[in-house]
C-alpha positions in Angstrom: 6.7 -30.5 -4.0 7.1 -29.8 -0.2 7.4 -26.2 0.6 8.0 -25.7 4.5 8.3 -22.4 6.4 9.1 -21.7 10.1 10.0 -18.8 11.6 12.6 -17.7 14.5 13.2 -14.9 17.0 16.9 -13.8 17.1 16.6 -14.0 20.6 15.5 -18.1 19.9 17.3 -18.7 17.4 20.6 -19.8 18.9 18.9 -22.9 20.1 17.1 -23.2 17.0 19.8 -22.9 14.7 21.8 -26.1 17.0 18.6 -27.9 16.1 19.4 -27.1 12.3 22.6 -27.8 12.0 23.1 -30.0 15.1 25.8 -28.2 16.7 27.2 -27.2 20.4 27.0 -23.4 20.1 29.4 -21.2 22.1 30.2 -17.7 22.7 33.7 -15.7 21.6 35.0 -14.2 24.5 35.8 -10.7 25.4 39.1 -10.9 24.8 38.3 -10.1 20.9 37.4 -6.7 22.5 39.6 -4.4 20.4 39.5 -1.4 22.5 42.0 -0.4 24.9 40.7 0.7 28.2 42.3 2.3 31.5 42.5 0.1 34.6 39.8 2.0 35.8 37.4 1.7 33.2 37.7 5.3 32.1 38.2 6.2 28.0 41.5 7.4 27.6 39.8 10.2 25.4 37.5 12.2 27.1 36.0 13.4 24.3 33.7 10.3 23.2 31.6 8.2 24.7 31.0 5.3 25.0 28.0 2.9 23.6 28.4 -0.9 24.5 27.4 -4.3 23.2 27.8 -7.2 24.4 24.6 -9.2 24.0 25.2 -12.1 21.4 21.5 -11.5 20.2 22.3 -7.7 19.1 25.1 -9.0 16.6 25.0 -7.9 12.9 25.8 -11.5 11.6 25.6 -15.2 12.6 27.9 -18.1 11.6 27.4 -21.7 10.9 28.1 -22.8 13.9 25.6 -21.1 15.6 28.4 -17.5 17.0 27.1 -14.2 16.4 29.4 -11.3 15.8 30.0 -7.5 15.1 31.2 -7.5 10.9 34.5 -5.1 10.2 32.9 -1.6 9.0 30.2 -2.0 11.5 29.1 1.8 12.8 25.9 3.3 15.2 24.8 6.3 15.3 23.1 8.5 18.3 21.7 12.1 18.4 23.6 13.9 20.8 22.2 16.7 23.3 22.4 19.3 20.6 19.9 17.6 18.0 23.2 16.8 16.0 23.6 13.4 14.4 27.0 11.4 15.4 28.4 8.5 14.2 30.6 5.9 16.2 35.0 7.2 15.5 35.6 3.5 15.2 34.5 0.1 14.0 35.7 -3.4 14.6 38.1 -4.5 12.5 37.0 -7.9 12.0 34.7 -10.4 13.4 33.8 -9.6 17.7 31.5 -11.1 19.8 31.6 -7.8 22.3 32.8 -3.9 21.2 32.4 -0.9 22.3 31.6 1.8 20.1 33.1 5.6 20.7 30.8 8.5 19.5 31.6 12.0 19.4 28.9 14.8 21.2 28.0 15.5 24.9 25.3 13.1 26.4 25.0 14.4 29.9 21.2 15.2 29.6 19.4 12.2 29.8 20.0 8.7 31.3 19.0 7.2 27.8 19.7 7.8 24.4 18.5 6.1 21.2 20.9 3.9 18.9 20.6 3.5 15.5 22.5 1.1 13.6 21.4 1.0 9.7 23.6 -1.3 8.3 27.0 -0.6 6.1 24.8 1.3 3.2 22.8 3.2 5.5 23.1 6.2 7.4 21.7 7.5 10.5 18.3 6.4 10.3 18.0 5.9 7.0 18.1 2.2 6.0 18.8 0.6 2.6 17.8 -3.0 1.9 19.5 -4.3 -0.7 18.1 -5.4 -4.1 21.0 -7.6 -4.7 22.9 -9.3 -1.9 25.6 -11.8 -2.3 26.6 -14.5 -0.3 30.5 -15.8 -0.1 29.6 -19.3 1.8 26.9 -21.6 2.6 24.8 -20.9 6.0 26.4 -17.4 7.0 25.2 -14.2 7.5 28.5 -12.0 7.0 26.5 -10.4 4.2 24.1 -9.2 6.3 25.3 -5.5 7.4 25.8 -5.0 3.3 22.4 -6.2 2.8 20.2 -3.9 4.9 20.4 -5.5 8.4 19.4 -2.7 10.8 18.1 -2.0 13.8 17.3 0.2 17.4 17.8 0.2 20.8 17.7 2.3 24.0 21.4 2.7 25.5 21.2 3.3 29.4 23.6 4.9 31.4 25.9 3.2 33.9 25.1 4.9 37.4 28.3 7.7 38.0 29.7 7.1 34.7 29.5 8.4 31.3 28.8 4.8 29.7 25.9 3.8 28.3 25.1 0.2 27.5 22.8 -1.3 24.8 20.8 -4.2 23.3 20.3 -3.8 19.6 16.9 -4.9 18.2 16.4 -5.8 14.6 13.8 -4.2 12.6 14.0 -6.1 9.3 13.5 -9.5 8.4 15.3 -12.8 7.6 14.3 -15.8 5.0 16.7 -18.7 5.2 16.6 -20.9 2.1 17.7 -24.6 2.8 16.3 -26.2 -0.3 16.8 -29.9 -1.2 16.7 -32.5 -4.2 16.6 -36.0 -4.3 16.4 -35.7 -8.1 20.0 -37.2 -8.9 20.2 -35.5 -12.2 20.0 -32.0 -9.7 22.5 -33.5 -7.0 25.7 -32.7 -9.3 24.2 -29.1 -9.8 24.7 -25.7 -7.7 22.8 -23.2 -6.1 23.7 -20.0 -7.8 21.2 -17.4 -6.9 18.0 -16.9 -4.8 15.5 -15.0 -6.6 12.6 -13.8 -4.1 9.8 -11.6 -6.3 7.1 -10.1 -3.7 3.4 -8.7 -4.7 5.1 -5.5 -2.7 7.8 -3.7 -2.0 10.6 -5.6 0.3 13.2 -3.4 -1.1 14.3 0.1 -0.9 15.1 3.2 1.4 13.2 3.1 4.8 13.4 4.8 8.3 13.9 3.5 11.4 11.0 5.3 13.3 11.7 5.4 17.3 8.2 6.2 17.3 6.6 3.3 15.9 9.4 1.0 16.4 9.4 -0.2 13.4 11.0 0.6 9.9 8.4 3.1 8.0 8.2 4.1 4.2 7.2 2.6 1.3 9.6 1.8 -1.6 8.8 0.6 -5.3 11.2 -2.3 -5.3 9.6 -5.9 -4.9 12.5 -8.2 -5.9 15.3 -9.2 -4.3 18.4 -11.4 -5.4 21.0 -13.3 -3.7 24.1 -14.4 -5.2 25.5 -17.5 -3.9 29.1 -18.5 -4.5 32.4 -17.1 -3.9 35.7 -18.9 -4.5 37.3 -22.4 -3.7 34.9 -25.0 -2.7 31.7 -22.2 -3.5 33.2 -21.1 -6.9 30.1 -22.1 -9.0 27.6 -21.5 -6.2 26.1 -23.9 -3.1 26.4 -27.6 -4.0 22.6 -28.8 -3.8 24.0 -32.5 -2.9 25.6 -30.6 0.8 23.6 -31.7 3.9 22.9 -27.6 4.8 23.3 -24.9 1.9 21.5 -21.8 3.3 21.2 -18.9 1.8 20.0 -16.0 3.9 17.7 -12.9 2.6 17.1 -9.7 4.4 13.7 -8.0 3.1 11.6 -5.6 4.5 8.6 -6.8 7.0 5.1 -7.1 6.2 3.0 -9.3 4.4 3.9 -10.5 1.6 3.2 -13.0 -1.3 6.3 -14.4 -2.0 7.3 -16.6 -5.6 11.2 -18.0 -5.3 12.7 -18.7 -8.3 15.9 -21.2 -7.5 18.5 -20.9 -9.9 20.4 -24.1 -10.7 23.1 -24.8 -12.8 24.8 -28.0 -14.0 28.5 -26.7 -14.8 28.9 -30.1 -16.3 26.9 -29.2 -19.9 26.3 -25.3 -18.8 22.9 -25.5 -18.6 21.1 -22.8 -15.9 18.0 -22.5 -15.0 15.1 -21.8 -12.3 12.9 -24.1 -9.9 9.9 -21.5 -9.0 7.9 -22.2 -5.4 5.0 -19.5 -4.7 4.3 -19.4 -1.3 0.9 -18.2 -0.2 0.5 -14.6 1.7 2.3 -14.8 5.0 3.4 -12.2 7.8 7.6 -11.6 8.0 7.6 -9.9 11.4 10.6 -7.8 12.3 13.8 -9.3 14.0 12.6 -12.9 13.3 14.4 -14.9 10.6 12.0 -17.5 8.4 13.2 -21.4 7.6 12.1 -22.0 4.1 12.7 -25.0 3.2 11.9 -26.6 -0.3 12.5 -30.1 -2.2 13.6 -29.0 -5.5 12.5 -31.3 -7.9 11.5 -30.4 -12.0 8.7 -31.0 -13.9 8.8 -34.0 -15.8 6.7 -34.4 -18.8 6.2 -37.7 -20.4 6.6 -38.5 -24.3 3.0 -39.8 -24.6 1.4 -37.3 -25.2 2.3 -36.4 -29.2 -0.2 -37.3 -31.4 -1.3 -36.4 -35.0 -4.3 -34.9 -34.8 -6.8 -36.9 -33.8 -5.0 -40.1 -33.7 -6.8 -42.7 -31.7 -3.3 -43.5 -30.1 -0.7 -41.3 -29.4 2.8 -40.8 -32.0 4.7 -43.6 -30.6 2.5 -46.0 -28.9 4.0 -49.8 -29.0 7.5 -47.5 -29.5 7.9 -45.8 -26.6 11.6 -44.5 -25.3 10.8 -46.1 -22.0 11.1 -49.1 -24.0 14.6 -48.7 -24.4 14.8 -50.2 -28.2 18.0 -51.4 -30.2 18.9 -49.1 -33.1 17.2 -46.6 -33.7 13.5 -48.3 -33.8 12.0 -46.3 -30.6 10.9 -43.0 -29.9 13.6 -40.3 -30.6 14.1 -38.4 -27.5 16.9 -35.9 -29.0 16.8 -33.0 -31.4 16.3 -34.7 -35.2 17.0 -37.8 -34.2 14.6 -39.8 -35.9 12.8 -43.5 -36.3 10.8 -44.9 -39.3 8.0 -46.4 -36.7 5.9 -44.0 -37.1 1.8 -44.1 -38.7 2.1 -43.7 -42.1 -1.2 -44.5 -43.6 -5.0 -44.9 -41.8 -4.5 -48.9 -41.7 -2.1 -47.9 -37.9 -4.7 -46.5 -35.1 -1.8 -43.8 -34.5 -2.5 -41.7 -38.0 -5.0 -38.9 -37.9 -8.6 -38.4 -38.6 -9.2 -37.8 -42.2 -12.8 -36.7 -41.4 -14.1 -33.4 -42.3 -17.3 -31.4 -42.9 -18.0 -27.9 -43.6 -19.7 -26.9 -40.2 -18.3 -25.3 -37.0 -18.8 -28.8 -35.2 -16.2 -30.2 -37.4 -14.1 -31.1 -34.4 -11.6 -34.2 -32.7 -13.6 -37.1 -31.7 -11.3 -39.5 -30.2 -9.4 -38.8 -26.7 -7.5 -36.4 -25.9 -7.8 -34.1 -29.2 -11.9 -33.9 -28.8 -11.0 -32.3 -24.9 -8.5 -29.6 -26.5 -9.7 -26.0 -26.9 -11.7 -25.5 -30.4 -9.1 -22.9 -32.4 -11.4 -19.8 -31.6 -10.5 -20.1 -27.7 -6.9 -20.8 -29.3 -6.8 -17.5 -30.4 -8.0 -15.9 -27.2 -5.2 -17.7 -25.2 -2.5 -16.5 -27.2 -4.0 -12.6 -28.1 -5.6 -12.4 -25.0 -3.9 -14.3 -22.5 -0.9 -12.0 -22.0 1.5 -14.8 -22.9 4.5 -14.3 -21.2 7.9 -16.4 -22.6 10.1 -17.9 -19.2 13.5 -18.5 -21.3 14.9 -20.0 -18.2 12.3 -22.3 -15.9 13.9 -26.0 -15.8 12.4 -29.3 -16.8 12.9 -32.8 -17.9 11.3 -35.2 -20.7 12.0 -38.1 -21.5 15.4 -38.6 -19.5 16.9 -35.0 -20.1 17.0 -31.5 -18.9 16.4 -28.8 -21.1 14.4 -24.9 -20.5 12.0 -22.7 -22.1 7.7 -22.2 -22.5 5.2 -20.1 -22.0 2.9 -18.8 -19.2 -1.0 -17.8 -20.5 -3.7 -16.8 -18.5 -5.9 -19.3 -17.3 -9.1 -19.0 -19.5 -11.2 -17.7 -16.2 -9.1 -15.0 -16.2 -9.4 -13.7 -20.3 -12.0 -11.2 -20.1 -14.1 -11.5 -23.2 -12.9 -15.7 -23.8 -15.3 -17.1 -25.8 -15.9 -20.1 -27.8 -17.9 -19.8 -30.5 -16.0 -16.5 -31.6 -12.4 -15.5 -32.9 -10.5 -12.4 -30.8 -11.6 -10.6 -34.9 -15.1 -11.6 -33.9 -15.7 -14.3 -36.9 -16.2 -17.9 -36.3 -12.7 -19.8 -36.9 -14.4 -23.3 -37.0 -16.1 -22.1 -40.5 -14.6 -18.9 -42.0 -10.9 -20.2 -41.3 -8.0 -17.9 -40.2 -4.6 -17.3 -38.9 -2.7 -14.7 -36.8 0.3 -14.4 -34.6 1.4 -12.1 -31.9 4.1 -10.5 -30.0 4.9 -12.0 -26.4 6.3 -9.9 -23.3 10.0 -11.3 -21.8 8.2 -10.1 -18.4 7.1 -12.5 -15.8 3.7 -13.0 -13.9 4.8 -10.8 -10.7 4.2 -13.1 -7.5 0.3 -11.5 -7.0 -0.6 -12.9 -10.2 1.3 -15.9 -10.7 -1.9 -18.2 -9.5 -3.6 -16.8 -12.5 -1.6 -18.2 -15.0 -0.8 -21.9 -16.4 2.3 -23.1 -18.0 3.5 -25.2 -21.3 6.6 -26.0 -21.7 8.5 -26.2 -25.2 8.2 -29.5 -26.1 9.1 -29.5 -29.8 6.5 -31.9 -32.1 7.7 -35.1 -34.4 7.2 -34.9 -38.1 8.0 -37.7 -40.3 9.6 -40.0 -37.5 11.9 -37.1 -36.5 11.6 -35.1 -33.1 12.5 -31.4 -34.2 12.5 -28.1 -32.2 12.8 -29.1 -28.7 12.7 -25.0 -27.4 9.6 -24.3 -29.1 5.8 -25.0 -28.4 3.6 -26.5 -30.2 -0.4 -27.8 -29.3 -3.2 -28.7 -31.6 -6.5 -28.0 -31.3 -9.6 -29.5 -31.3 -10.3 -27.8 -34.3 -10.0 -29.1 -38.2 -9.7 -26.3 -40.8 -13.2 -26.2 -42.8 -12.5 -26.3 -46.1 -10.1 -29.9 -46.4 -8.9 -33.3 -44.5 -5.4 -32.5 -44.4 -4.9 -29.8 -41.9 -6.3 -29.2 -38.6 -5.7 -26.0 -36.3 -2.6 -25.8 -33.8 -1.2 -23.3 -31.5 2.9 -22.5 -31.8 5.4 -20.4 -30.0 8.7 -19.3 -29.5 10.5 -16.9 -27.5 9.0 -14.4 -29.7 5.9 -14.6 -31.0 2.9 -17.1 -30.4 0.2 -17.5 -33.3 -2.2 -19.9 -34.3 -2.3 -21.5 -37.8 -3.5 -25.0 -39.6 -1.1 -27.6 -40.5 -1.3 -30.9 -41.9 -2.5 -33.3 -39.6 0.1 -36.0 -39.9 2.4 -33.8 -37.5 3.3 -35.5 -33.9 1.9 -32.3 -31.5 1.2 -32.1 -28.1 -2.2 -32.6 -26.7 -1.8 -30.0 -23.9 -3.1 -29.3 -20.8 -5.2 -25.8 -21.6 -6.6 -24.1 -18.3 
């Protein structure tokens, strides 16, 4: 799955953005200036001054269609002679490509002053990113005085006049989201949220620092959400079949290790759910927005892989859905539907071992079952592994869409994992057993993701039927020592995973342990 990532200067990124959308960009005028002035350029109150913008790269939002503008609300701030704090008396109203802002206090001491503009939640030089920002429209940046934009600049005097002009310079920075699908069952689907988790913070209250230049502080918050969707043509989010729907984030610079989780929903049958891309470790300098771009596609898992334990060929082999078989003769790919063709004594190459001895290398012989993890690493997997349930991650099987598994930690990461001995410290292969425990609700956080593998809830077949399709179950390599009916398998829900024998004949997955 392609995962692409450039990055812009606001200064640049006028010409980049016609690249992007391939558009002629061009400049409002001055005449959305909405401050009246005398013919000779003087304030008509003498008691502000004035601080001027006019530089379309010093704009607190961009359009589509490449225009950058002042937002309505829109405020600066500037210390006046007497150490006193003052914010602009006026705002624009609306959008405006040029404004002047009016600020009460007497600046006759110096030729220069410093600006600070900290966005519509922040004040003076205090700065707020925004752990949730929303989004009305596809590709705009409206949202962005809300969400934490900020920045500095040095105004200068205009010789013999009490003016000062300005060129605002950004101190966060800017993702841009533009992901993709040529998956047609996605294309119907919207773009509801961005979800961007960080191994540190990216969200909080910071301070713009003359000093440094830079925004300085340290916050606790390392998640950031954007809400995509307004009304009319955006009610249920960004159409993922549109040739550009962008979602913009503002987050705090620094490096960061970043893990996206793309929510997508099919307003058809209701079903919502998340596409996750980690990207690796990467600089987000300040006043330079990010293109990340990303082919959203789900995992597909195959129905080949149920067997009974053991079975020299898997549940359905000579039946498979792909198929496509009248009636109901083939491979059930729905909740208890069901088929008789199933191995139902050891005549059919598809039933299960009925071998069995009373030693710890009483064990799978035949492919894939003799690969699986023996039932004492089972056990250390699901105690051990910090198994964490993902209600909403998205994927397919066997031509439809459906949620829900489990991250574990891979088994280089279980301190302690051993093979030859239980989490209780007794041989399972032999003495026999059974346990179950709790599972956290809590993601990997984006640091730690690497160190964990996935396995979806696939649901198992028993007696023809395909049942449970939401929870997860995987069998072992491991029969249980004492008879040639059950072998050991490994379950979970949303609650609780455990491992336990069962009888042999049941269709389970032959997973893909790490």
């Amino acid at each position: 799955m392609k995962k692409t990532m450039k990055l812009h200067s606001f200064a640049s990124r006028l010409k980049s953005l016609a690249l992007a959308f391939g558009i002629t960009l061009a400049f409002a005028s001055c005449a959305n200036e909405e401050i009246s002035q005398n013919p000779n350029g003087k304030d008509y109150d003498a008691n502000l001054t004035t601080f001027a913008t006019g530089d379309p790269t010093t704009r607190t939002s961009m359009e589509s269609d490449g225009k950058f503008f002042w937002e309505a609300g829109d405020k600066i701030y500037v210390k006046d002679d007497n150490g006193t704090w003052n914010a602009s008396s006026n705002s624009p109203t609306g959008k405006t490509a040029y404004f002047k802002f009016k600020v009460p206090g007497t600046y006759t001491a110096h030729m220069s002053y410093e600006v600070y503009y900290p966005g519509k939640n922040g004040n003076q030089d205090q700065v707020t990113i925004a752990a949730n920002q929303s989004q009305a429209k596809p590709n705009s940046t409206a949202h962005f005085g809300a969400s934490g934009d900020c920045g500095m600049a040095t105004a200068t005097r205009i010789a013999s006049e009490r003016n000062f002009n300005f060129t605002l310079d950004h101190k966060a920075a800017y993702l841009l989201f533009l992901p993709r699908t040529s998956n047609t069952a996605l294309q119907g689907c919207y773009l509801t949220k961005v979800e961007v988790n960080s191994d540190n913070d990216i969200t909080s209250t910071y301070t713009l620092d003359p000093t440094t230049g830079e925004l300085t502080g340290t916050g606790t918050g390392k998640q950031i959400i954007v809400s995509t969707g307004g009304s009319g043509t955006y009610a249920n989010g960004f159409p993922l079949s549109a040739a550009t729907s962008g979602a913009y984030v503002v987050i705090k610079p620094g490096t960061h290790i970043l893990r996206i989780r793309y929510w997508v929903k099919d307003v058809a049958t209701g079903i919502e759910g998340t596409i996750t891309k980690t990207l690796p470790s990467a600089t987000y300098d300040q006043n330079k927005y990010y293109n990340i771009t990303a082919n959203l596609d789900v995992r597909d898992y195959d129905g080949d892989h149920y067997y009974m334990w053991d079975a020299q060929q898997q549940y359905w082999y000579g039946y498979e859905w792909t198929k496509h078989l009248s009636g109901n003769t083939g491979q059930p790919t729905l909740n208890y539907s069901s088929s008789s063709n199933y191995a139902q004594n050891n005549t059919d190459s598809r039933y299960y071992n009925e071998a069995f001895t009373y030693r710890a290398d009483n064990k799978a012989t035949h492919s894939p079952c003799a690969t699986l993890p023996n039932v004492n690493e089972m056990t250390w997997y699901a105690a051990k592994g910090e198994p964490r349930w993902d209600a909403d991650e998205l994927w397919t099987t066997m031509g439809h869409l459906y949620k829900g598994g489990m991250w574990f930690k891979k088994k280089a990461n279980i301190s302690g994992f051993d093979a030859n001995k239980a989490v209780d410290g007794n041989d399972w292969r032999t003495n026999g057993g059974g346990s179950s425990w709790s599972v956290s609700q809590t993601l990997p956080d984006a640091a730690d993701a690497n160190n964990y593998f996935y396995l979806p809830a696939l649901g198992y077949y028993n007696s023809g039927q395909l049942r449970y399709v939401g929870r997860g179950g995987y069998w072992s390599s491991s029969a249980i020592p004492w008879n040639s009916g059950n072998a050991y398998y490994l379950y979970f829900n949303s609650g609780i995973v455990g491992v336990s024998d069962i009888s042999r004949n049941v269709g389970f997955r032959a997973g893909a342990f790490q």
